[in-house]
C-alpha positions in Angstrom: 32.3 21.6 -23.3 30.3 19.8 -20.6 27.4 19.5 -23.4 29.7 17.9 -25.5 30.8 15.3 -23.3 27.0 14.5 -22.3 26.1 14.6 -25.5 28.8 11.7 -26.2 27.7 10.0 -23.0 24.4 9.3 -24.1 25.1 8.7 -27.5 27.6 6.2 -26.8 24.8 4.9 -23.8 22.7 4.3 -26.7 25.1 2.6 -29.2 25.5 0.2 -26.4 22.1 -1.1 -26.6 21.8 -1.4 -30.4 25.1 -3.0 -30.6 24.1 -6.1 -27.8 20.3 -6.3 -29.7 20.0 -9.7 -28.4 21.1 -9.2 -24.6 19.3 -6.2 -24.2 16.0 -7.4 -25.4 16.4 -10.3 -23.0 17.5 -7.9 -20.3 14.1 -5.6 -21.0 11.8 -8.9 -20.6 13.4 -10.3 -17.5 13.4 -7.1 -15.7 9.5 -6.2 -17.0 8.7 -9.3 -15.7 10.1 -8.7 -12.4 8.5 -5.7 -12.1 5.0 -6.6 -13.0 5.1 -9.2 -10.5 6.4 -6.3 -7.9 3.6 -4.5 -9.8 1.0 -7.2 -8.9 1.6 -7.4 -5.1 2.5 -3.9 -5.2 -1.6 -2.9 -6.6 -2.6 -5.9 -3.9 -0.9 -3.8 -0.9 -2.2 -0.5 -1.9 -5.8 -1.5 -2.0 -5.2 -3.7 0.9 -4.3 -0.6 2.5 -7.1 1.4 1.3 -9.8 -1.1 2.0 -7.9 -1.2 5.7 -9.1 2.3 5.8 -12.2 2.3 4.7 -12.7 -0.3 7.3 -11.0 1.3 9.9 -13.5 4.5 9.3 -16.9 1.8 9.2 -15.1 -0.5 11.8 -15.6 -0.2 15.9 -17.9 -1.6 18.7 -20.9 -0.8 20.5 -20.3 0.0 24.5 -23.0 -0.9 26.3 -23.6 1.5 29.4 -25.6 0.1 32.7 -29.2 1.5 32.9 -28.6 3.1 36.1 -26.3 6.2 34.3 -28.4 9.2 33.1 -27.9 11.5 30.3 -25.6 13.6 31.5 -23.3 10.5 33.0 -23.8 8.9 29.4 -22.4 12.5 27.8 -19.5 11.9 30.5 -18.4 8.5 29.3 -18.6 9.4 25.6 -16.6 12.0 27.0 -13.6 10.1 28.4 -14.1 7.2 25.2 -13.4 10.2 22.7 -10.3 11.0 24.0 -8.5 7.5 24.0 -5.7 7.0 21.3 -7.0 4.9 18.7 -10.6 6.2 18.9 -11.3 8.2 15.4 -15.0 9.0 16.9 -17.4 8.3 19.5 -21.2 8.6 19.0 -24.1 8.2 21.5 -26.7 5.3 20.6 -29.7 6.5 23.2 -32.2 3.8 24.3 -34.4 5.4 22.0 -32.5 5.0 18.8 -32.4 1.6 19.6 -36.3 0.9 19.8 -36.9 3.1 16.7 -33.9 1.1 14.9 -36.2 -2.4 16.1 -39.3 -0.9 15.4 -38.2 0.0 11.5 -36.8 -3.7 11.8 -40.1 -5.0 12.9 -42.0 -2.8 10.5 -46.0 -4.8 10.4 -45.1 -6.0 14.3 -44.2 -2.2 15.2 -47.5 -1.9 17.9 -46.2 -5.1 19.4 -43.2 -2.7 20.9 -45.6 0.3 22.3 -45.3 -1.2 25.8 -41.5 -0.2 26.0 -42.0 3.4 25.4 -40.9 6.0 27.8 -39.3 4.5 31.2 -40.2 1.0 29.9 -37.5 1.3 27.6 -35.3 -2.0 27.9 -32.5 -0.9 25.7 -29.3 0.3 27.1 -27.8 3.4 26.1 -24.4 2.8 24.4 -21.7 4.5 22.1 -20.7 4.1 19.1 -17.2 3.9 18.9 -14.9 4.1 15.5 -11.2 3.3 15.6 -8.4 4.7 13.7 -6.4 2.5 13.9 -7.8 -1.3 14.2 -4.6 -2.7 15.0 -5.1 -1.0 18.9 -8.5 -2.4 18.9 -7.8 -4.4 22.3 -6.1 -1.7 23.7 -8.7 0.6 23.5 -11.0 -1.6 24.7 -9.3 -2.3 27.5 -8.7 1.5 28.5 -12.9 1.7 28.2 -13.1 -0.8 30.6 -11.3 1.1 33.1 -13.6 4.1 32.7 -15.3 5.3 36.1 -17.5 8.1 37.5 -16.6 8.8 40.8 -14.5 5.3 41.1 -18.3 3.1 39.9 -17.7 1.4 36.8 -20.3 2.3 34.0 -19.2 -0.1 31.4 -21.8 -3.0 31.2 -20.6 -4.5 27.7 -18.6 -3.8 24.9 -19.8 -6.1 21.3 -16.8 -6.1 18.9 -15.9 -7.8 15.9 -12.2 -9.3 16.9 -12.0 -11.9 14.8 -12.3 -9.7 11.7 -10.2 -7.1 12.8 -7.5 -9.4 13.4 -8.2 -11.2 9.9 -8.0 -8.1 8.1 -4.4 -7.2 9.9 -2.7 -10.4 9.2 -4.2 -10.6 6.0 -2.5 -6.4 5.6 0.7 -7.7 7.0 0.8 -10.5 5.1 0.8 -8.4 1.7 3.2 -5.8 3.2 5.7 -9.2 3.8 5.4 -10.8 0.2 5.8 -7.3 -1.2 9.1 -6.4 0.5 10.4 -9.9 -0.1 9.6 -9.0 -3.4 11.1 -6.0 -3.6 14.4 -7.3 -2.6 14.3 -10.3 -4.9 12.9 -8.1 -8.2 16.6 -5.7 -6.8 19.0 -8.5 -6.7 17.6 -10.3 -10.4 17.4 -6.8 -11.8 20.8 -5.9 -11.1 22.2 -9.3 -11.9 20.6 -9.0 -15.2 21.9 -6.0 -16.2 25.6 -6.0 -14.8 25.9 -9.1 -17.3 24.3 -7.4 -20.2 26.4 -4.5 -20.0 29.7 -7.0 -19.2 29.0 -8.1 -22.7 29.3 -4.9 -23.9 32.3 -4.0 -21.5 34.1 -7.0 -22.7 33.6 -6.4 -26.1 35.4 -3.4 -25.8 38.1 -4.0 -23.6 40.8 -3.1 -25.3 39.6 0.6 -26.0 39.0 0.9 -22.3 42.5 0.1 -21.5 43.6 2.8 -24.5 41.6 5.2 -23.1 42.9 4.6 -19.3 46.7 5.0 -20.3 46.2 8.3 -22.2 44.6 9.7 -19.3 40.4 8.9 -19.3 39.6 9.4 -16.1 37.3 6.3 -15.1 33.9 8.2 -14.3 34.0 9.4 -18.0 34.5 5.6 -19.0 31.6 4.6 -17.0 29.0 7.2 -17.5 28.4 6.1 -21.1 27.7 2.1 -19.7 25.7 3.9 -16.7 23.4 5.6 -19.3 22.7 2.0 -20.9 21.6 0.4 -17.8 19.3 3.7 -17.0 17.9 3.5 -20.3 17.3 -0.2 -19.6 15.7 0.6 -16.5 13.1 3.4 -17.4 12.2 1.4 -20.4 11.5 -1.2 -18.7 9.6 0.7 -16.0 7.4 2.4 -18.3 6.8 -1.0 -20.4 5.7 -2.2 -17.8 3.7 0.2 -16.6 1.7 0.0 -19.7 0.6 -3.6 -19.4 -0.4 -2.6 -15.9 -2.5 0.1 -16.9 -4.4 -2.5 -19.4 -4.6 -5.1 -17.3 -5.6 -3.5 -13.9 -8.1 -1.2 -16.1 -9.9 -4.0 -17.1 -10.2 -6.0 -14.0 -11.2 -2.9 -12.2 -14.4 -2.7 -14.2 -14.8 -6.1 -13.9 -14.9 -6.0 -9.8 -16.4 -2.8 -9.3 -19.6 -4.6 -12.0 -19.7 -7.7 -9.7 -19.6 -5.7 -6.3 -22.7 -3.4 -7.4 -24.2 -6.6 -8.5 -24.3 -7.5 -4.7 -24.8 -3.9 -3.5 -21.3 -3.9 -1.7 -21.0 0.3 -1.6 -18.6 0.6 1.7 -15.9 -1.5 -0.2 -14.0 -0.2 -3.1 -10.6 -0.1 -5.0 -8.0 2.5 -6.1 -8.3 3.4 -9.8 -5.4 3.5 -11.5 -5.6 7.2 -11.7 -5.2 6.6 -7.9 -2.0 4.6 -8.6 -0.5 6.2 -10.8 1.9 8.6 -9.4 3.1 6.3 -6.8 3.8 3.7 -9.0 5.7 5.9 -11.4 8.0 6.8 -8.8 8.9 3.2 -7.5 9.2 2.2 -10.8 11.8 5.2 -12.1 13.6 5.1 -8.9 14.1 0.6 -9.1 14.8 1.5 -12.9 17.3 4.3 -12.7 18.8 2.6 -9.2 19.4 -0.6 -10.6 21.0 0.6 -13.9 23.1 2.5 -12.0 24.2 -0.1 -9.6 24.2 -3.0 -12.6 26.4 -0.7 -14.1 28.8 0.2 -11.6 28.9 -3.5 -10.6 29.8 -4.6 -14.3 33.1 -2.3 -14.8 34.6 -2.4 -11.7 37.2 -5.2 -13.1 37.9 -3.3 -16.1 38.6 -0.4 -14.6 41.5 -1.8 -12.7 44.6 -1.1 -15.1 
């Protein structure tokens, strides 16, 4: 029995759409269109997000530590660095991976530097110091400041780059923004969109509605079938349009990833679709199957008052 009556639901879900050809092809493009520009910003904020952190992994500062510390007071601070929140990892840079660094700099000139061997050394030792999070970038350089053996500060200098880190989070912020406003405006069209496409069909067949209520239909089994024509709508439309992204972003994947080994740019790169791909197929079933449901509902309400 309860076969039967989902069989007729869907059948009847599906007569819907072929009997309103016109509305619901126009319903299928608006909402696709919606979507791929939710799809757009949506691609943006996900390899915002990744590039944030791959960054986040490359991205720290150097803390400079005064001459006077020795090795085991260096070991100390790297120490008390590596257990901040915020820091992912905290390497010692010796004095003498400083002057080999120069000297590989300086190549032909490399004799010119044999005077600072040893105790001549001018280089500081310092630590290397990778965030995981670049958003607590101050903070955490504020807390290495404070470090202290025995109450002497050992901190001579810390060399960051704030201005990028701070570009990079407004520019992640920014994305997450447009995409939620997004989001709510691709929700409120969508649903608009289809509660008057299915009204059409709702109106059409007003009068069999009321029959049905005053023999007894009970009004979920009136609905389900208009229900089933704005899902179908939606995960039509979500899969449509998943198709055009998979074409477009394909191709301008291989197009970027071309020009960035063109200028040998190997710590950045972006999500494949492949990457993508489940996410995305989620988003996009739950918008399509929650706003047909809701488009739906919204679009029978008056007709089921008899």
């Amino acid at each position: 029995m309860r076969y039967n009556i989902l069989t007729y639901h869907i059948g009847e879900g599906i007569r819907n759409l072929f009997k309103n050809k016109k509305s619901t092809f126009a319903s299928l493009i608006i909402m696709m269109a919606t979507m791929l520009m939710f799809g757009i910003f949506f691609i943006i904020g996900q390899n915002v997000n990744h590039i944030m952190e791959t960054i986040e992994e490359e991205q720290g500062m150097q803390v400079f530590i005064i001459r006077e510390a020795d090795n085991k007071e260096v070991q100390e601070i790297r120490d008390m660095i590596s257990t901040i929140d915020g820091v992912s990892s905290a390497t010692i840079y010796t004095k003498q991976d400083a002057l080999d660094e120069l000297k590989v700099r300086w190549k032909d000139n490399e004799d010119l530097l044999a005077t600072y061997e040893g105790d001549n050394n001018i280089f500081p030792d310092s630590v290397i110091v990778k965030l995981s999070n670049l958003e607590k970038s101050a903070e955490v350089q504020e807390k290495i400041n404070q470090i202290t053996i025995n109450g002497e500060p050992y901190i001579d200098s810390i060399l960051t780059r704030d201005k990028t880190i701070n570009a990079l989070i407004n520019i992640a912020n920014g994305i997450k923004i447009v995409t939620g406003i997004l989001l709510i405006l691709l929700i409120a069209i969508s649903i608009f969109i289809i509660s008057n496409t299915i009204k059409l069909t709702v109106h059409a067949r007003r009068k069999e509605i009321s029959i049905m209520k005053y023999v007894g239909a009970t009004n979920s089994f009136i609905r389900w079938p208009f229900i089933v024509e704005g899902i179908i709508i939606g995960i039509v439309s979500a899969l449509l349009t998943m198709l055009i992204i998979y074409g477009g972003y394909t191709i301008i994947y291989g197009k970027i990833a071309v020009a960035l080994a063109k200028i040998n740019v190997t710590t950045v790169s972006l999500l494949t679709f492949k990457d993508l791909y489940s996410l995305m197929l989620i988003v996009y079933l739950a918008l399509g199957i929650g706003i047909g449901v809701l488009g739906s509902s919204i679009s029978m309400k008056r007709y089921l008052e008899v």
